[in-house]
C-alpha positions as CSV (number, residue, x, y, z in Angstrom):
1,X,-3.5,-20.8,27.8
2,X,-1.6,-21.4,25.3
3,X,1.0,-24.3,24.6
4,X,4.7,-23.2,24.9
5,X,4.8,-24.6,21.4
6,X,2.5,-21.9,20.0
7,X,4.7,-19.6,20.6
8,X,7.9,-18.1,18.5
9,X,11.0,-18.1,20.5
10,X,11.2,-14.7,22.0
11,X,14.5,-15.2,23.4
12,X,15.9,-14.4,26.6
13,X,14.1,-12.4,28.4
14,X,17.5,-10.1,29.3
15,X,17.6,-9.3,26.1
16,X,17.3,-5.8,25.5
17,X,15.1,-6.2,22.3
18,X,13.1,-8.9,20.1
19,X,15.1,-11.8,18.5
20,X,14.8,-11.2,14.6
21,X,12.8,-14.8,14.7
22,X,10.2,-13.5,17.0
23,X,10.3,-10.0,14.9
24,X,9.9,-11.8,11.4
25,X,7.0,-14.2,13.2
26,X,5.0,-11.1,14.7
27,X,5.5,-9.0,11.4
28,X,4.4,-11.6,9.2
29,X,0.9,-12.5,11.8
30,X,0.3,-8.8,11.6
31,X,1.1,-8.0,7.3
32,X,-1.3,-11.1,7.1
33,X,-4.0,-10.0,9.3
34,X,-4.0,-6.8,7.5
35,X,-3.8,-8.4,3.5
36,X,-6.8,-10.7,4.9
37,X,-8.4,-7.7,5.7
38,X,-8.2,-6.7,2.0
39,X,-7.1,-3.2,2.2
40,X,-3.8,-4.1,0.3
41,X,-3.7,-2.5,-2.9
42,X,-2.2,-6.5,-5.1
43,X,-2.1,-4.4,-8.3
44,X,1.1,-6.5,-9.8
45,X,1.9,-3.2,-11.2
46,X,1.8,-1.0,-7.8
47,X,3.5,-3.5,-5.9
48,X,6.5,-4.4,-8.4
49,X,7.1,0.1,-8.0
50,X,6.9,0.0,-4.3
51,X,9.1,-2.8,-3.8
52,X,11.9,-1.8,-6.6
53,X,12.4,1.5,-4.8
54,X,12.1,0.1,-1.3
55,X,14.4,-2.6,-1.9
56,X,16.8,-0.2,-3.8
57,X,16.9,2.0,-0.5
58,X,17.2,-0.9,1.6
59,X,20.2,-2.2,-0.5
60,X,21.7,0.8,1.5
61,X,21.0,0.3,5.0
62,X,23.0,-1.8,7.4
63,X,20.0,-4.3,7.5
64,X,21.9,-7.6,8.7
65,X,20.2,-9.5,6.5
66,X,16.8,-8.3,6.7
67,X,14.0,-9.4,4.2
68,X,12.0,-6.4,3.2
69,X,8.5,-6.5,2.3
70,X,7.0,-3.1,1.0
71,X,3.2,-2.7,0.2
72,X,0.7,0.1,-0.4
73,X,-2.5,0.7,2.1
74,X,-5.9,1.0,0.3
75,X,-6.3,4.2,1.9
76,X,-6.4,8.1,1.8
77,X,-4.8,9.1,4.8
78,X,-1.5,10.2,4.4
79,X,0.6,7.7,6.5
80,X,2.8,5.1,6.5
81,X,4.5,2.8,9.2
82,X,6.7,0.1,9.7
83,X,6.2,-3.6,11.1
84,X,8.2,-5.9,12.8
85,X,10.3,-8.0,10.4
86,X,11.0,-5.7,7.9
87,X,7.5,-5.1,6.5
88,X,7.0,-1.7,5.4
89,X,3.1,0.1,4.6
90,X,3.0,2.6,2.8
91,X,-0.7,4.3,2.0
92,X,-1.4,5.1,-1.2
93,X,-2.8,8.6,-0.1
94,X,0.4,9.6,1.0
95,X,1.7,8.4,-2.4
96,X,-0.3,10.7,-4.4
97,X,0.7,13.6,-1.4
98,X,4.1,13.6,-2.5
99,X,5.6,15.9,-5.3
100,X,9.0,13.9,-6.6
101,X,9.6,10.4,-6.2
102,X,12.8,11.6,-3.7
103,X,10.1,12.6,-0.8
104,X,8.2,9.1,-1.6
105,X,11.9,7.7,-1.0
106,X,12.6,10.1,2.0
107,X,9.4,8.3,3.8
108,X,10.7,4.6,3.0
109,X,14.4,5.6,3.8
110,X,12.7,6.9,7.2
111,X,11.0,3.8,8.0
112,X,13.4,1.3,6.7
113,X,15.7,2.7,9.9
114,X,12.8,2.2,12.2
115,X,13.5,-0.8,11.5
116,X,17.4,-1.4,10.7
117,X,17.4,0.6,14.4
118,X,15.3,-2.2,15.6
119,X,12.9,0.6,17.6
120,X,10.1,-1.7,17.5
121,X,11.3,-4.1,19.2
122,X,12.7,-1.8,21.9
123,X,9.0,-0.5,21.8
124,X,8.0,-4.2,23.3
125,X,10.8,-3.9,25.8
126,X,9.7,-0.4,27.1
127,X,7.7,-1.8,29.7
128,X,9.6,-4.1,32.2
129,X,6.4,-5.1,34.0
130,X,4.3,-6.3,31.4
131,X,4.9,-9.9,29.4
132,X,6.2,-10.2,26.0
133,X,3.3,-11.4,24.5
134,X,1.3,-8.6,25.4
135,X,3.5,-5.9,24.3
136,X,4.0,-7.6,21.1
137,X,-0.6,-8.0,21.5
138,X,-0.5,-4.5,22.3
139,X,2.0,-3.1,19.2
140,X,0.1,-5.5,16.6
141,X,-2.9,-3.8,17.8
142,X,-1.7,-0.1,17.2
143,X,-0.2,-1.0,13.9
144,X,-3.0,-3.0,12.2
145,X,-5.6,0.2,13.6
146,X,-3.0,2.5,12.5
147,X,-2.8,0.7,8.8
148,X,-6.6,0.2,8.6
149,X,-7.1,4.2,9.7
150,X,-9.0,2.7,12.3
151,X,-10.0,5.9,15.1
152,X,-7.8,6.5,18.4
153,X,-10.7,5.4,20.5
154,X,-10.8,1.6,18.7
155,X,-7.1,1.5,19.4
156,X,-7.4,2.4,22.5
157,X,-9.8,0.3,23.4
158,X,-7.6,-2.2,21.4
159,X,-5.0,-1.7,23.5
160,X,-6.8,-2.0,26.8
161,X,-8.1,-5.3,25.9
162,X,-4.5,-6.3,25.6
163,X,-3.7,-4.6,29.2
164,X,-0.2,-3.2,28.0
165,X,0.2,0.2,27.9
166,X,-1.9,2.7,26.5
167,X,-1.2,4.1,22.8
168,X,-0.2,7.3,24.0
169,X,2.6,5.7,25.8
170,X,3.9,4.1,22.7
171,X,3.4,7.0,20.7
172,X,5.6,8.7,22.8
173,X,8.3,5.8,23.1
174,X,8.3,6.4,18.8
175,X,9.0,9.7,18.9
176,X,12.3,9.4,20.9
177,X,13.4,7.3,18.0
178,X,12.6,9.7,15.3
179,X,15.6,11.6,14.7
180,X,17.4,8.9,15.0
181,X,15.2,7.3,12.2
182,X,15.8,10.8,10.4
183,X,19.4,10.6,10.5
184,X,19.8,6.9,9.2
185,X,16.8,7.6,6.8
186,X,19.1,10.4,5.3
187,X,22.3,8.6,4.8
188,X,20.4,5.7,3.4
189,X,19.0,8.3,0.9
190,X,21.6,9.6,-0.1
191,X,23.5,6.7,-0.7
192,X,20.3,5.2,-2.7
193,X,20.8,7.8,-5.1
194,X,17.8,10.1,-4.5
195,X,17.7,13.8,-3.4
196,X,18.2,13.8,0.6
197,X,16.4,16.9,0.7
198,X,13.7,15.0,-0.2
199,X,12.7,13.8,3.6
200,X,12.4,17.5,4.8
201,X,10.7,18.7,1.9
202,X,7.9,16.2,2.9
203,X,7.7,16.8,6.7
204,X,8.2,20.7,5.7
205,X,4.7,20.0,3.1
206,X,3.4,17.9,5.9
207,X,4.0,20.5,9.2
208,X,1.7,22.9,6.7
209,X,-0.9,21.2,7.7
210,X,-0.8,21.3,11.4
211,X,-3.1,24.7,11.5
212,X,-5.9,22.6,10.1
213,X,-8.7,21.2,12.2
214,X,-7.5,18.1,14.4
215,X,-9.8,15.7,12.2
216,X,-8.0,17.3,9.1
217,X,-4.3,16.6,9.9
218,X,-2.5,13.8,8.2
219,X,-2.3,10.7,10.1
220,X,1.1,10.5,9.1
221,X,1.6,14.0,11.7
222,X,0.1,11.9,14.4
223,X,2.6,9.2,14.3
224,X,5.6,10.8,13.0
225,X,5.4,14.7,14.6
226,X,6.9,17.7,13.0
227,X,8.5,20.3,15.0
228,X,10.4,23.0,13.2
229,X,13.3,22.1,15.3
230,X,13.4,18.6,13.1
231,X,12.4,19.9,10.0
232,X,15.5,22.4,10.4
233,X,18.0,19.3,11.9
234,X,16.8,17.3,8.6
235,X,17.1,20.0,6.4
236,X,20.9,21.0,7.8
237,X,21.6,16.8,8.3
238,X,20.6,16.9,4.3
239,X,23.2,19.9,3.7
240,X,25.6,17.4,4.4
241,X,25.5,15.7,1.5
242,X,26.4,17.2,-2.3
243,X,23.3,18.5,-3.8
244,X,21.6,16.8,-6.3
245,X,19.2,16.9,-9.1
246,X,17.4,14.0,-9.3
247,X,14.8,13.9,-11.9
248,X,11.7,11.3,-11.0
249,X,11.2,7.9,-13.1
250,X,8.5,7.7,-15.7
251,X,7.5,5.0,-13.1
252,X,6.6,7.4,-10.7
253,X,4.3,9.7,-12.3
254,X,2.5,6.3,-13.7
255,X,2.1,4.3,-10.7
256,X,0.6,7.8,-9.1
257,X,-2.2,8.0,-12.1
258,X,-2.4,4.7,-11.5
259,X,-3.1,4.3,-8.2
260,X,-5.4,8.0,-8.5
261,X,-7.7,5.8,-11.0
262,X,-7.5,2.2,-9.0
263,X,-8.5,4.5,-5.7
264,X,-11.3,6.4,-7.2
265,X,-14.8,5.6,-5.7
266,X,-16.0,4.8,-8.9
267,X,-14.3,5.1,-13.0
268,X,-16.3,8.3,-13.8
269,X,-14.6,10.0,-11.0
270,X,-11.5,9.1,-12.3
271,X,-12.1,10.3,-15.5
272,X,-13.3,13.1,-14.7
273,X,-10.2,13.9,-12.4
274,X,-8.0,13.3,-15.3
275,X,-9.7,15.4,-17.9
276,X,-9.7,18.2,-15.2
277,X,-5.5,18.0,-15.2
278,X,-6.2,18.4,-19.1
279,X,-6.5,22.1,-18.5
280,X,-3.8,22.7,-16.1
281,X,-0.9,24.1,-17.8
282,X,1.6,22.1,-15.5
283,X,0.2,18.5,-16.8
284,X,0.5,19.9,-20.7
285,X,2.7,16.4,-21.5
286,X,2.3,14.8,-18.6
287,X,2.3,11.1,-19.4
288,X,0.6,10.5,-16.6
289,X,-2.2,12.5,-16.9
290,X,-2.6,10.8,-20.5
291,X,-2.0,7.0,-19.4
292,X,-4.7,7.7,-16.1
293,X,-6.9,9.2,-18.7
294,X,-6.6,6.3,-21.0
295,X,-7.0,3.8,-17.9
296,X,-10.4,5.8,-16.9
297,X,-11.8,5.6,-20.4
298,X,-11.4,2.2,-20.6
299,X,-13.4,1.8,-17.4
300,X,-16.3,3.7,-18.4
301,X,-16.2,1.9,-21.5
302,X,-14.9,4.1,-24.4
303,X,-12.1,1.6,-25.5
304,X,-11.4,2.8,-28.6
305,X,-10.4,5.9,-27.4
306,X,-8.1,4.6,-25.0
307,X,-6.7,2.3,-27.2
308,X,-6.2,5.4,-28.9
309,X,-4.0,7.1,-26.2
310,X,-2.3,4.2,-25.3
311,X,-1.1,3.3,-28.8
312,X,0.3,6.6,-29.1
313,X,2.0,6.8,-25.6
314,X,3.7,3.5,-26.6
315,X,4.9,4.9,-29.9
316,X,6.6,7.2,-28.5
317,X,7.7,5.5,-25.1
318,X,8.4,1.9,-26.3
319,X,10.7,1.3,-23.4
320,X,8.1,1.9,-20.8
321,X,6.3,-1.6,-20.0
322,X,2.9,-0.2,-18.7
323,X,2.6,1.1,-21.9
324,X,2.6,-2.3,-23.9
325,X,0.4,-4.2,-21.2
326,X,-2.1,-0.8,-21.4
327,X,-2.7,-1.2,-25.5
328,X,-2.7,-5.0,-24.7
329,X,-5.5,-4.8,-22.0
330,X,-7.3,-1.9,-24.6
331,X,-7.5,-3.8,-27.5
332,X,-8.6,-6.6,-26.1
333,X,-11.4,-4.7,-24.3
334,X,-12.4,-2.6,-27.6
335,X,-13.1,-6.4,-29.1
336,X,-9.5,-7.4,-30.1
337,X,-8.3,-10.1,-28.6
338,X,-6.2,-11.6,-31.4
339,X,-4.3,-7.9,-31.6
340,X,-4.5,-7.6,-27.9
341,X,-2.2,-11.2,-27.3
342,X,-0.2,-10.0,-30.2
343,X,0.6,-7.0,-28.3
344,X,1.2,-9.1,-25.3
345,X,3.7,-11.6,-27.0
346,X,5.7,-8.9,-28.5
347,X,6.4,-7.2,-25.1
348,X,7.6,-10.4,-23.3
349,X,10.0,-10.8,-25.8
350,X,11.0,-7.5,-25.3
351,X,10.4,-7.8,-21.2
352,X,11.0,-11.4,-20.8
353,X,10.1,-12.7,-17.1
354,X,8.5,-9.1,-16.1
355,X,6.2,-10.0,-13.2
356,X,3.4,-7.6,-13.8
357,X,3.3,-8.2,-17.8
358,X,3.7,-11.8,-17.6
359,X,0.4,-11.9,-14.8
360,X,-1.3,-9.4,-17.3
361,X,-0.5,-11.8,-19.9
362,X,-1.3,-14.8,-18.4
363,X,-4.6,-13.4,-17.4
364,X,-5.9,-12.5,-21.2
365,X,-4.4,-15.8,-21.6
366,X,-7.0,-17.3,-19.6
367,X,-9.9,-15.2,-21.0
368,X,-9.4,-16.4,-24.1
369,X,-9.0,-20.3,-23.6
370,X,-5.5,-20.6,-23.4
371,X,-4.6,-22.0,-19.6
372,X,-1.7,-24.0,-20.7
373,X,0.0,-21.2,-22.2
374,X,-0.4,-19.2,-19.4
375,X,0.8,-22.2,-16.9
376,X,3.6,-22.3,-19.0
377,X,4.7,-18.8,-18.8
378,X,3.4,-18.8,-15.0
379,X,5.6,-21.9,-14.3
380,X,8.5,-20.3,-16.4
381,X,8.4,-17.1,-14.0
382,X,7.6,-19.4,-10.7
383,X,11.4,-21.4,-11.5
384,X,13.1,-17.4,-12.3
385,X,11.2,-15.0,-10.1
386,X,10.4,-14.8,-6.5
387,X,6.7,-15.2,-6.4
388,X,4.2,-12.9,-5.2
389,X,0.6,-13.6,-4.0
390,X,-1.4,-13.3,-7.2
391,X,0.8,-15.0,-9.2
392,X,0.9,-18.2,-7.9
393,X,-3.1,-17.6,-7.6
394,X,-3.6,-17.2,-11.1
395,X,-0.8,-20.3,-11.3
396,X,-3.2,-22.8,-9.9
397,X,-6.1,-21.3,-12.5
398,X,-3.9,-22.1,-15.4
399,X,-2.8,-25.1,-13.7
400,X,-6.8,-26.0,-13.1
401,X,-7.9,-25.0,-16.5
402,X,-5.2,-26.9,-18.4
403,X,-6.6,-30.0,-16.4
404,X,-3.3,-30.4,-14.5
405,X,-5.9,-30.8,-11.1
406,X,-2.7,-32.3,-8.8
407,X,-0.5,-29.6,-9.4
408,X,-3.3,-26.9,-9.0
409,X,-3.8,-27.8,-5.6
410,X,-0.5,-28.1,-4.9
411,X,-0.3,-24.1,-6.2
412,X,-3.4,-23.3,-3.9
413,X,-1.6,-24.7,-1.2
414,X,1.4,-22.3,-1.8
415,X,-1.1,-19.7,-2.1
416,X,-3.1,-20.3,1.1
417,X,0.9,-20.6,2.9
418,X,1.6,-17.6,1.1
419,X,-1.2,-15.7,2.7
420,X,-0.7,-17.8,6.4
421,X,-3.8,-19.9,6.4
422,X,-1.5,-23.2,6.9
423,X,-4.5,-24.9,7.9
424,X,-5.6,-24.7,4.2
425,X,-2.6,-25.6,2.5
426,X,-2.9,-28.7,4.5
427,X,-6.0,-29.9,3.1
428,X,-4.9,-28.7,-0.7
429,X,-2.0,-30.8,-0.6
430,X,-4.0,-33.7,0.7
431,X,-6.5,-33.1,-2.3
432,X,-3.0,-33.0,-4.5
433,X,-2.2,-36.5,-2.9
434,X,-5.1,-38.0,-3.4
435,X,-5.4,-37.1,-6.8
436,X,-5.9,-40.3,-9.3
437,X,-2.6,-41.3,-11.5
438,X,-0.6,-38.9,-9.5
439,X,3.0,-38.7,-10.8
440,X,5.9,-40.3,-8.7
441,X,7.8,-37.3,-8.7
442,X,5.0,-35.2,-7.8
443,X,3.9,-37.4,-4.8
444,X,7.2,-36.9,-3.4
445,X,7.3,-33.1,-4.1
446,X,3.9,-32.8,-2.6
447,X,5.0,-35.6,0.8
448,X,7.7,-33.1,1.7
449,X,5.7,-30.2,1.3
450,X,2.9,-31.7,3.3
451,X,5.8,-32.7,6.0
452,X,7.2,-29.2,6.0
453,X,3.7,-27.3,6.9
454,X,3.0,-30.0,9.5
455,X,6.2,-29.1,11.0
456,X,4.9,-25.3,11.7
457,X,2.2,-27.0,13.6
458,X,2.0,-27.4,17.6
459,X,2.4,-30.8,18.5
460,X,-1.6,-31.0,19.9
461,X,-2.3,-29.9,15.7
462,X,0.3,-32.3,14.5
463,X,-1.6,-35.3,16.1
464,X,-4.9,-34.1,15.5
465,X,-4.1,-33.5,12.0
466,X,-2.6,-37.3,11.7
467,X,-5.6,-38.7,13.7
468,X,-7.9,-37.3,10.4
């Protein structure tokens, strides 16, 4: 059994939901089980999209202070679902199933009042009979099957093992809460700028598919039904609002190709997808048809004809960052490195502090001998920039590689925090500690550190850990 200290304050049981503590601690076991599991797409560039337009929608919503995390599913099926805690999966088939950036919005804006509503947590409470910590067993196991597009009968089985109620019990306690989600999801569309038509235009494309064999309908139909009566309640709900013509982002129509070529079973199928939109009239000018071409090519290896498009797509797009960091990566890969950082330097001056340039950057950096240039401009976005995952990876590399050894544990021991193996970051800032010559300043830096992660402990951990 587990010691009380283990646990994250539920609350009091008469509550009627989930404390946001215990919400934030459940999402954040269950986002980390599934990035451990390695099915999160950490493209810098993907992730900085996802999370600009979530958070954009979110800024909308009467969120009481909740801290959003949106990320994209490595995974066809066409879903997406909501965690405790504010984190938000979206998969990157159902991505590339949308038309305009407002139905990718209308899906977020849907789940982003799952979770302003707080139905999760009511979820948990649904049973009265059954403990706390099985409910919130029994939801982590539905979610992390439904984000892997593990098979209803693993689920199940999942969910038996957790003896809390079976999934189609909570299936059903969801779909009481989706027109409520539809409603709030519409407002907060609205209000975000986009198209509200946008959420019924997707369930509209999605209900479409419902003749199709059971093994062919989107997973996103099993979790979110669509009735006619809701499609024509979020249509008329949508009415409400002044129409709009919202046209899409460049972003959107790149991060699509993007995530079409970083998807692909293998670069030659990506190519070969891209030269096939070649000859549809609709992509004549598409730019992202050209940049997915240029991204294939350089994957199978013809660089200088990528370099090619790219160079061209940044001529006449010099605004749009992708396109600097794509000639960058291209020359450097047709045997232009020198050009390739050129390109690189010139764009953070234009894009100073950019996550996903500044990682790109920092990465050629790397390649070519250069880790204390790329600490430097990794340190410079650490102290500006809320970090993600990969850059304070490729932190302790530069850090490691410039021979600052101290300081790249202490960055691996962010990372290994970052990604909830605390039991790692333990022993990295011990190997900071005991590094020779260490700095005054850094010893204390690291001491606190150290003193904060033991403090997440249990108290049986906390003495063991001391007794080593």
């Amino acid at each position: 059994m587990a010691n009380n200290q283990e646990l994250p304050d539920m609350g009091s049981p008469s509550d009627s939901v989930l404390s946001k503590t215990a919400e934030e601690s459940i999402g954040r076991a269950i986002y980390r089980n599934i990035q451990n599991a390695g099915i999160i797409i950490d493209d810098p560039e993907v992730q900085e999209y996802i999370q600009s337009i979530g958070l954009k929608l979110a800024s909308h919503a009467q969120d009481e202070g909740e801290n959003f995390q949106f990320f994209v599913v490595n995974d066809k099926a066409i879903n997406a679902f909501a965690l405790p805690g504010g984190y938000i999966g979206i998969h990157s088939g159902l991505i590339l199933a949308t038309i305009n950036e407002s139905e990718l919005a209308g899906v977020m804006a849907h789940e982003i009042a799952h979770v302003t509503q707080r139905h999760i947590s009511r979820a948990v409470f649904d049973n009265k009979n059954s403990s706390i910590i099985n409910m919130a067993a029994l939801l982590g196991a539905i979610l992390v099957g439904v984000a892997a597009g593990v098979g209803g009968d693993a689920i199940t089985g999942a969910v038996m093992a957790s003896q809390g109620l079976s999934a189609q019990q909570q299936i059903n306690f969801t779909r009481a809460n989706e027109y409520e989600a539809d409603r709030v999801g519409i407002g907060i569309l609205n209000e975000a700028g986009f198209n509200p038509q946008g959420m019924p235009d997707f369930f509209e494309t999605m209900s479409r598919l419902t003749g199709l064999s059971n093994s062919q309908v989107p997973e996103f139909l099993l979790t979110h039904p669509v009735t006619t009566n809701r499609i024509a309640e979020t249509r008329g709900r949508a009415a409400q609002y002044p129409i709009k013509d919202v046209p899409d982002t460049v972003s959107y129509g790149l991060i699509r190709a993007r995530l079409q070529f970083l998807t692909a079973k293998r670069a030659d199928k990506a190519l070969e997808f891209f030269e096939g939109q070649l000859n549809n009239p609709r992509a004549v000018g598409d730019l992202g048809v050209q940049y997915g071409l240029a991204l294939s090519l350089m994957e199978t290896g013809e660089t200088r004809k990528a370099e090619k498009i790219m160079r061209e797509l940044l001529l006449a797009n010099e605004q749009v960052i992708l396109f600097h960091a794509g000639l960058a990566e291209a020359e450097i890969k047709s045997g232009k490195p020198d050009d390739g950082l050129k390109t690189y330097s010139v764009a953070m001056n234009l894009f100073p502090r950019n996550v996903p340039l500044t990682v790109r950057y920092a990465e050629a950096l790397l390649n070519d001998g250069q880790p204390k240039k790329a600490h430097d401009i990794l340190n410079d976005l650490l102290n500006h920039v809320p970090a993600t995952s990969e850059q304070i990876r490729f932190l302790a590399l530069a850090a490691n590689g410039a021979g600052e050894i101290a300081n790249a544990h202490y960055y691996m021991a962010e990372y290994h925090a970052y990604t909830g193996n605390l039991s790692m970051a333990i022993m990295q800032l011990r190997l900071a500690l005991a590094t020779p010559e260490l700095d005054p300043l850094q010893e204390i830096r690291f001491r606190a550190r150290l003193d904060t992660f033991e403090g997440y402990l249990p108290e049986n951990a906390r003495r063991q850990k001391k007794a080593e």
